[in-house]
C-alpha positions in Angstrom: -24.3 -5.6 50.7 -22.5 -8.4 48.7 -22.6 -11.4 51.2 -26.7 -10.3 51.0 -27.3 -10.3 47.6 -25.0 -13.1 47.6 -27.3 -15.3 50.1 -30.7 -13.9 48.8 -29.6 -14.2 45.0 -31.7 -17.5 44.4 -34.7 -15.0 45.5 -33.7 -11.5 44.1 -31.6 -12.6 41.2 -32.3 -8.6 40.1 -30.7 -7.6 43.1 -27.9 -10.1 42.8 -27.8 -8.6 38.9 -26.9 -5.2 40.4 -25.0 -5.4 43.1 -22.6 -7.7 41.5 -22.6 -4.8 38.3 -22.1 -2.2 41.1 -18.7 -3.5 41.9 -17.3 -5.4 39.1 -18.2 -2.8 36.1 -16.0 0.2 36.9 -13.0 -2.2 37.7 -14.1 -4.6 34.4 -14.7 -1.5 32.2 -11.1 0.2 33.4 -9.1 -2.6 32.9 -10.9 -3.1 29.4 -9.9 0.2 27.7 -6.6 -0.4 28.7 -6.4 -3.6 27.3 -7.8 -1.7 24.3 -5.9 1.2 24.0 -2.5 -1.2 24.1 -3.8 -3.4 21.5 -4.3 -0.7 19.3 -0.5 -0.1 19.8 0.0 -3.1 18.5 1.1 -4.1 22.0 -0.9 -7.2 23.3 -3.3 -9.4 21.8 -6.7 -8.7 23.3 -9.3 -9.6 20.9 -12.3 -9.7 23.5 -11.1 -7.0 26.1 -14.2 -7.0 28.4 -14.0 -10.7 28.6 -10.0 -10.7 29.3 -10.4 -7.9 32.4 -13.3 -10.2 34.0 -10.4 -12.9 33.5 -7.7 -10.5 34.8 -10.0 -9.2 37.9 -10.9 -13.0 38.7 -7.4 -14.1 38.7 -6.3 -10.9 40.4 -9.2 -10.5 43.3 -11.1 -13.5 43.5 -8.9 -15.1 45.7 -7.8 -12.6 48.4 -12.0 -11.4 48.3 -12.3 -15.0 49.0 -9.7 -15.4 51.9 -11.1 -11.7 53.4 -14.4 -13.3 53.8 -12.9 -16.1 55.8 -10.8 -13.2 57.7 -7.9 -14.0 56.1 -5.9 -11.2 55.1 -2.4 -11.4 53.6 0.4 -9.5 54.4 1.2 -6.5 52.3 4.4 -8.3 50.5 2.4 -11.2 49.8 -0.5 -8.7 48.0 2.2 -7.2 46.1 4.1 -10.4 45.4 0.5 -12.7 44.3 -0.3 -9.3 42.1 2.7 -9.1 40.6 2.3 -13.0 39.6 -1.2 -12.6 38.3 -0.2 -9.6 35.8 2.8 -11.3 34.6 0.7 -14.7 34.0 -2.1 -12.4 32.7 0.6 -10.5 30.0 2.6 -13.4 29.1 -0.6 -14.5 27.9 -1.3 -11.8 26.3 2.0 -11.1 24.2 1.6 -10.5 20.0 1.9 -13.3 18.1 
């Protein structure tokens, strides 16, 4: 359904609107009020959460989405070492000042 709405999205930008919300919101909206619910502990610095977990999920999906649609899929140590590199970027950055 994505590589669809993806070609027809010049056409059907409405379709394009909600297929793209279909997949990205839950994820976005998850990593969001977690982002939240640690900066009210005081422990990162996430002033615009839904903004920072559509930075976190690009940084963190786009690519191996990107490589799966060329069918290229990595191995399981690479997923877990490229996501362990993406949340430690993504928290460093992240870190009280």
């Amino acid at each position: 359904l994505e590589q669809v709405a993806i070609a027809h999205a010049s056409s059907y930008p409405e379709i394009a609107r909600r297929t793209y919300g279909r997949g990205a919101w839950p994820r976005t909206k998850l990593v969001a009020d977690l982002l939240r619910h640690h900066a009210g502990k005081g422990a990162v610095d996430a002033d615009d959460p839904e903004m920072l977990a559509e930075l976190f999920l690009g940084m963190a999906t786009s690519a191996p989405a990107r490589l799966a649609s060329f069918g290229i899929i990595r191995t399981p140590a690479d997923i877990e070492s490229h996501t362990r590199a993406a949340v430690t970027l993504f928290l460093r950055g992240l870190r009280p000042a």
